[in-house]
C-alpha positions as CSV (number, residue, x, y, z in Angstrom):
1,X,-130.0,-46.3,31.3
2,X,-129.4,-42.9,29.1
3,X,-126.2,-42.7,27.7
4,X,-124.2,-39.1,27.9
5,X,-124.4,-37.0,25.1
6,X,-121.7,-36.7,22.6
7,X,-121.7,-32.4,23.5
8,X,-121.2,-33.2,27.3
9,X,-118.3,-35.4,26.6
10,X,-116.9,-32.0,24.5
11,X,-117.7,-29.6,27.2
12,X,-115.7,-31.6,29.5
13,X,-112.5,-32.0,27.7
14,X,-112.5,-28.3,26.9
15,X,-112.8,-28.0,30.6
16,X,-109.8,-30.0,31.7
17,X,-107.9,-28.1,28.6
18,X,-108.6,-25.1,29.9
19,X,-107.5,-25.8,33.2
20,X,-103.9,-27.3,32.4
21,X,-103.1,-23.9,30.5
22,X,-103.8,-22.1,33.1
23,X,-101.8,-24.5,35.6
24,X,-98.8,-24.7,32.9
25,X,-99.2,-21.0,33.0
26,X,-98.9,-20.1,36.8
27,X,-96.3,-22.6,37.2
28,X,-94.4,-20.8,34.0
29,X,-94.8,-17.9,36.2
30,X,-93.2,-19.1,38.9
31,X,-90.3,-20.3,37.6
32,X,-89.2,-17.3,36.1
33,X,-89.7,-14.7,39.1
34,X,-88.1,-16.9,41.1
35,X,-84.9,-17.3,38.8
36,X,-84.6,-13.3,39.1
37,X,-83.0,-11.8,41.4
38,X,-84.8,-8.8,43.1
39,X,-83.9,-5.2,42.5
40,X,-81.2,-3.6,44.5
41,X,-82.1,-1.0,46.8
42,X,-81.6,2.2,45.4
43,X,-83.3,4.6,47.8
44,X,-80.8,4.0,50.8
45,X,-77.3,3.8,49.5
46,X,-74.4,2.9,51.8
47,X,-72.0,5.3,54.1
48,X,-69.5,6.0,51.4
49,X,-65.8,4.8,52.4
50,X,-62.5,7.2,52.3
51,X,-59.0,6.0,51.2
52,X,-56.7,5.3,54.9
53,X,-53.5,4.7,52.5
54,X,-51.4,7.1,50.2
55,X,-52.9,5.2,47.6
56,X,-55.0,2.5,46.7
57,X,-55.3,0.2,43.7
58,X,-58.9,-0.8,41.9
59,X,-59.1,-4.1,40.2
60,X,-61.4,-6.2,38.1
61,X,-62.0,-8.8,40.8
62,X,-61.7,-9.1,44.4
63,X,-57.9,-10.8,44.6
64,X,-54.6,-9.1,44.4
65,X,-53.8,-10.7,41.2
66,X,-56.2,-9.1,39.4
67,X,-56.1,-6.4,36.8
68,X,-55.5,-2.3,38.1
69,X,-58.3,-0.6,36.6
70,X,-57.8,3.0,38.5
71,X,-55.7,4.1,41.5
72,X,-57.6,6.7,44.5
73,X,-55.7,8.4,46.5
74,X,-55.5,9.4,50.9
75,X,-58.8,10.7,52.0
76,X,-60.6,10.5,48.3
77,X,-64.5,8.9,49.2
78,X,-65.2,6.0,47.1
79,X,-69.2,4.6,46.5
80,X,-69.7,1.2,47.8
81,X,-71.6,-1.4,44.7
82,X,-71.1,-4.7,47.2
83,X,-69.1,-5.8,50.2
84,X,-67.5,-9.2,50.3
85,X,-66.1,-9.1,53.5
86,X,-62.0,-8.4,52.7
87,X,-62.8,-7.0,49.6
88,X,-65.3,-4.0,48.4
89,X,-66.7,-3.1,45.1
90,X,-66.4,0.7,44.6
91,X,-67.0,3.6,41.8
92,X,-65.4,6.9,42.1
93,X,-66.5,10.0,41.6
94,X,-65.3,9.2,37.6
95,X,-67.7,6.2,37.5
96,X,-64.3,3.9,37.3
97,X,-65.6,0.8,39.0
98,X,-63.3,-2.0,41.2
99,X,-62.2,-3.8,44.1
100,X,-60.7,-2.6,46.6
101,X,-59.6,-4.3,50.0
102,X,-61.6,-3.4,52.9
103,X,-58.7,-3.1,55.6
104,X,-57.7,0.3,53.3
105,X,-61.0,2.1,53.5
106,X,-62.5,3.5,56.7
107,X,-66.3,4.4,57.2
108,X,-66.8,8.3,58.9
109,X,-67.7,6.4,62.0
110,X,-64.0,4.2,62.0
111,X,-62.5,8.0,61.1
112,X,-63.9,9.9,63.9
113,X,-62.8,6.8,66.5
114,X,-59.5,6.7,65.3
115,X,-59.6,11.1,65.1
116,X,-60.4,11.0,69.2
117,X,-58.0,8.1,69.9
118,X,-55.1,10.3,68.2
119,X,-56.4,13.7,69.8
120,X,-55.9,11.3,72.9
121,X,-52.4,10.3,72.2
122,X,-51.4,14.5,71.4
123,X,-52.3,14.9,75.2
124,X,-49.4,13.1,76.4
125,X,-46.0,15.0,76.8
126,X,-43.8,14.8,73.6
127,X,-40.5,13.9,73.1
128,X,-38.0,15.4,70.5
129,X,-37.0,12.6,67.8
130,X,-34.7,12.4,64.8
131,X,-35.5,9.8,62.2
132,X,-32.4,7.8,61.5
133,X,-33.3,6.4,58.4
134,X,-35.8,6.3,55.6
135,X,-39.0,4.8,57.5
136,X,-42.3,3.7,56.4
137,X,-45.3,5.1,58.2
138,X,-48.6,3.2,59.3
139,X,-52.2,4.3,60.7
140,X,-51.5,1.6,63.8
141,X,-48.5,-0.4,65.6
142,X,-48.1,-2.4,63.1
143,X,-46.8,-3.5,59.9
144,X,-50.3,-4.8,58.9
145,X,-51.6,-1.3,59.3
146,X,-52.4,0.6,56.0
147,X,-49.2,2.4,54.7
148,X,-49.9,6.2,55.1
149,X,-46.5,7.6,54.4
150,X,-43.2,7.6,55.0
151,X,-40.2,10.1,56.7
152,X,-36.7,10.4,54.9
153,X,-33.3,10.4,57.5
154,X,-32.5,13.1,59.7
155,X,-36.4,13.9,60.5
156,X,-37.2,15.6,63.1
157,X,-40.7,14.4,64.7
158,X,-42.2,14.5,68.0
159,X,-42.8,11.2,69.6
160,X,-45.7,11.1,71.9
161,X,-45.7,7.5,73.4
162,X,-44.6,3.9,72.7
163,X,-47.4,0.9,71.7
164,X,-45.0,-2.4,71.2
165,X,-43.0,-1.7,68.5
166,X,-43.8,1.4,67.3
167,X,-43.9,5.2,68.5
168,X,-46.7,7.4,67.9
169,X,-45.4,10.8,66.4
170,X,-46.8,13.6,64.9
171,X,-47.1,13.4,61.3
172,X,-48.6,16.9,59.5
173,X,-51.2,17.1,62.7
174,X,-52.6,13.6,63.2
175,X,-50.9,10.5,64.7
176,X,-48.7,7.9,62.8
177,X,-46.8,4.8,63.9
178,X,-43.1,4.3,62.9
179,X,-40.6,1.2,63.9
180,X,-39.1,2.3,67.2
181,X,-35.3,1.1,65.8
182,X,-35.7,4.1,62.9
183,X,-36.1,6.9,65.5
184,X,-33.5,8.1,67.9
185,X,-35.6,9.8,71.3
186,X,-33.9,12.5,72.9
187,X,-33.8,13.0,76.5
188,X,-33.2,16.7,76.6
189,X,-35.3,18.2,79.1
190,X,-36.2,15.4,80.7
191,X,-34.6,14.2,84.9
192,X,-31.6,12.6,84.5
193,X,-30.8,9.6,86.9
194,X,-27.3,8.5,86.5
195,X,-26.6,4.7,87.4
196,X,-22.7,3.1,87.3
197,X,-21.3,0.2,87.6
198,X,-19.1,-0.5,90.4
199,X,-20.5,3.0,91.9
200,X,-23.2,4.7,94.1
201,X,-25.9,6.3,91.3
202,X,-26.2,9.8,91.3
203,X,-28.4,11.7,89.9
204,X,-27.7,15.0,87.1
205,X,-30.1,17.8,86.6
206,X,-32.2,18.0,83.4
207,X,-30.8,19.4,80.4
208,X,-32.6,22.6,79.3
209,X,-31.7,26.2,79.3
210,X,-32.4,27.1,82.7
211,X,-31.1,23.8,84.1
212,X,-32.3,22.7,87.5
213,X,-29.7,22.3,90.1
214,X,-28.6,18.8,90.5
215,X,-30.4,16.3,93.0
216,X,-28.5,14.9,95.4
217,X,-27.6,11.4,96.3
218,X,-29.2,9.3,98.8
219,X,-26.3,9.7,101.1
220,X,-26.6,14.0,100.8
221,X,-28.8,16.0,103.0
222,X,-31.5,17.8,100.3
223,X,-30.8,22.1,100.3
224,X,-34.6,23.5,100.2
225,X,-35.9,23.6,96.5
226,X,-35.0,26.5,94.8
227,X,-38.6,27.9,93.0
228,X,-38.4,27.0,89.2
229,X,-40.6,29.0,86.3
230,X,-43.3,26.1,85.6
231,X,-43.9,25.3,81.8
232,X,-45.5,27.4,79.7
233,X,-48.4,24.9,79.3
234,X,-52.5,25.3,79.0
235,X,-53.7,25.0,82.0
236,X,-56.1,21.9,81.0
237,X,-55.9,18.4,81.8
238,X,-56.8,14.9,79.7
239,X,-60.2,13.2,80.3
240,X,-58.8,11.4,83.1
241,X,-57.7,14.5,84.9
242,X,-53.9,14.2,84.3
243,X,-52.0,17.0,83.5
244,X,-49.4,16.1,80.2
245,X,-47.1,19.4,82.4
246,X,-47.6,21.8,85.2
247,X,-49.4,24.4,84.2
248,X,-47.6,28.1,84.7
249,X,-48.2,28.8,88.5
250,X,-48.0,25.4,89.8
251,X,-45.6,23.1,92.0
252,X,-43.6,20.1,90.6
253,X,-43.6,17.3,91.9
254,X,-40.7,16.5,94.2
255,X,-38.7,13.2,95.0
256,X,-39.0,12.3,98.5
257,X,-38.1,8.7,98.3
258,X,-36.0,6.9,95.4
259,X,-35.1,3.6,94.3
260,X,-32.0,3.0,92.5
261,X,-32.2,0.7,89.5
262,X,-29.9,-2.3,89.7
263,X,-27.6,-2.5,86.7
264,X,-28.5,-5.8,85.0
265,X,-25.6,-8.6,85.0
266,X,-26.4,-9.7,81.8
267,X,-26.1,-6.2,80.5
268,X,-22.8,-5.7,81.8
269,X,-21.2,-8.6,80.7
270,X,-22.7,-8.1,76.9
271,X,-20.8,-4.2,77.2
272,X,-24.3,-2.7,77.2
273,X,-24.7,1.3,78.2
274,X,-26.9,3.7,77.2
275,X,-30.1,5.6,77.9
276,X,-33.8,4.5,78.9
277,X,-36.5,6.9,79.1
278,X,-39.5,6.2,81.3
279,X,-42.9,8.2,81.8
280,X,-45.6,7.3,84.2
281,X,-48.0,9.7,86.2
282,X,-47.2,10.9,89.7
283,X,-50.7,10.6,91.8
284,X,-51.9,13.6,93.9
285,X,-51.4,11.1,96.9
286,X,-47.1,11.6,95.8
287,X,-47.3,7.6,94.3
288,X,-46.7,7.3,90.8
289,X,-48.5,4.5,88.1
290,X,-49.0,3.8,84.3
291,X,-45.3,3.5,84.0
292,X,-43.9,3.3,80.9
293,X,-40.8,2.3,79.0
294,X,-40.4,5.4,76.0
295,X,-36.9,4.3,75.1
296,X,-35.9,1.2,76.0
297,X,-32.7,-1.5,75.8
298,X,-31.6,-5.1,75.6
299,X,-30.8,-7.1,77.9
300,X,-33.4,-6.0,80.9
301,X,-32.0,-2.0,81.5
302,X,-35.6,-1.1,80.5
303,X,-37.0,-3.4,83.3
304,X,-35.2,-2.5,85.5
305,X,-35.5,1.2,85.4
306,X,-39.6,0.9,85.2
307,X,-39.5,-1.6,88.0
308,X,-37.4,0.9,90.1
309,X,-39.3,3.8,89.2
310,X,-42.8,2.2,90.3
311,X,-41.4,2.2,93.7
312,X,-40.5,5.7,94.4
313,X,-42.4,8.1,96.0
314,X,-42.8,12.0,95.7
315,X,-44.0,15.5,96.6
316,X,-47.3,15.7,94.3
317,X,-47.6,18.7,92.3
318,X,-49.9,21.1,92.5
319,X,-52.0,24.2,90.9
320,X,-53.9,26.7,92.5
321,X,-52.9,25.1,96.1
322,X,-54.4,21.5,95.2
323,X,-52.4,18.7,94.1
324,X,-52.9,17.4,90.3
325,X,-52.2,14.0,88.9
326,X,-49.1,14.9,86.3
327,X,-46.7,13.0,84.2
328,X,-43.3,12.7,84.8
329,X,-40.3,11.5,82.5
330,X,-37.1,10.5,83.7
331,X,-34.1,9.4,82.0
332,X,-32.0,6.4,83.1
333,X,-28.4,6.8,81.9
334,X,-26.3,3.3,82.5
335,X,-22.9,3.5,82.3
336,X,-20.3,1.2,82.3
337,X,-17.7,1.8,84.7
């Protein structure tokens, strides 16, 4: 048998050689595109984010702990660099890079919901109010809301409707939320229903500067209505079709059949008197829903004066000769007696 020659011997180990640098080489490869990370994507950057609060602080690291490195102020757009969740890594329009919680940024799309849900609120029927001491303001009904300002004593703001704890008022056009125990609501201009202790309720008429005559009792017979001037109102109704006031021209609505709130014992034995304010929406059909408690007190005389209320019926009111759905505010005074 012929034994190999010496050269083929040579030819094959350069062979295999050649091989395993090549292998060592791909595999080298590998390993280091795989330990980079890819490129961020430049060509689509993210929705900017705008500042909800008076101001907001920028830190070195996503935890409230961590070192201030710039402050942005309400409505100032900040660049988003990563979102964590709670916490965003911004720039502004200085470069200055932080953190920056994500509860006090809102998107354009989160702005233009909560812009429509406060044009929503500005339809309903204002109150008058008077701050009665120094009050923090929030962008919702609640404390965990971001802090957007704040209204000294003796404020005057309009107060457009009650969510829990908090009234919505108007604060330099838009809609803020302030602790319901800060502001006092007037009843001026709104029905007054007076209910005693130990005594029939009566009714007084509404305190403005053409005041209505008053409305009898129960026990009275009703003189016709005497025609009153209708509010000076657009003549334009919410997207549900309720009118926040008659417009000029129109009827209003009329009580035909009233329930007398019952005087809470609890409330009379804890010496408690005062006023509750209630709003709902008087139906074209003369029934009346969405009842609501504006200004409320202890002890159940806010119950009570939304549970009577529900029950009453009415006159509806009406523009151009058709009945409108409207709201309606009345005032429960309670008095001790």
């Amino acid at each position: 048998m012929a034994r190999p020659s010496p050269h083929t011997h040579t030819r094959g180990t350069f062979i295999v050689v050649v091989l395993g640098v090549i292998f060592i080489a791909i595999l080298a490869a590998l390993i280091f595109t795989t330990g980079k990370k890819p490129p961020a994507d430049t060509t689509a950057p993210s929705e900017p984010l705008s500042v909800l609060p008076m101001r907001i602080r920028l830190r070195t690291e996503p935890t409230a702990k961590a070192p201030v490195v710039a402050t942005a102020t309400s409505g100032e757009k900040l660049a988003v660099l990563e979102d964590r969740g709670a916490w965003v890594r911004v720039q502004d329009e200085d470069g200055v890079a932080g953190w920056a919680e994500r509860n006090s940024l809102e998107r354009t799309s989160e702005r233009a919901r909560r812009l429509a849900r406060y044009d929503a609120i500005k339809k309903l029927p204002a109150l008058s109010g008077l701050v009665s001491e120094r009050t923090p303001l929030y962008a919702g009904p609640g404390i965990f809301y971001s802090l957007i300002g704040e209204l000294p004593s003796q404020t005057q703001v309009k107060v457009y409707t009650r969510d829990h704890d908090f009234y919505a008022i108007d604060h330099d056009g838009a809609i803020a939320y302030a602790d319901v125990d800060a502001v006092d609501v007037s009843s001026v201009g709104t029905r007054q229903l007076e209910v005693r202790t130990g005594t029939t309720a009566t009714e007084a008429p509404a305190q403005t500067a053409s005041a209505e005559p008053p409305i009898p009792t129960a026990t009275e017979p009703a003189p016709p209505p005497a025609p009153q001037p209708a509010a000076e109102v657009p003549a334009s109704a919410d997207r549900s079709g309720v009118y926040a006031a008659v417009p000029a021209g129109g009827t209003q609505p009329e009580e035909l059949d009233r329930v007398i709130p019952r005087y809470p014992a609890m409330a009379r034995r804890a010496g408690i008197q005062g006023a509750v304010v209630v709003r709902g929406i008087v139906r074209r059909d003369g029934t009346i829903d969405n009842v609501e408690v504006i200004k409320d007190l202890p002890q159940g005389l806010g119950d009570a004066a939304a549970e009577a209320v529900r029950r009453w019926r009415f006159r509806p009111a009406t523009y151009r000769g058709e009945p409108i759905d409207v709201y309606y505010t009345v005032t429960v005074n309670f008095r001790l007696q």
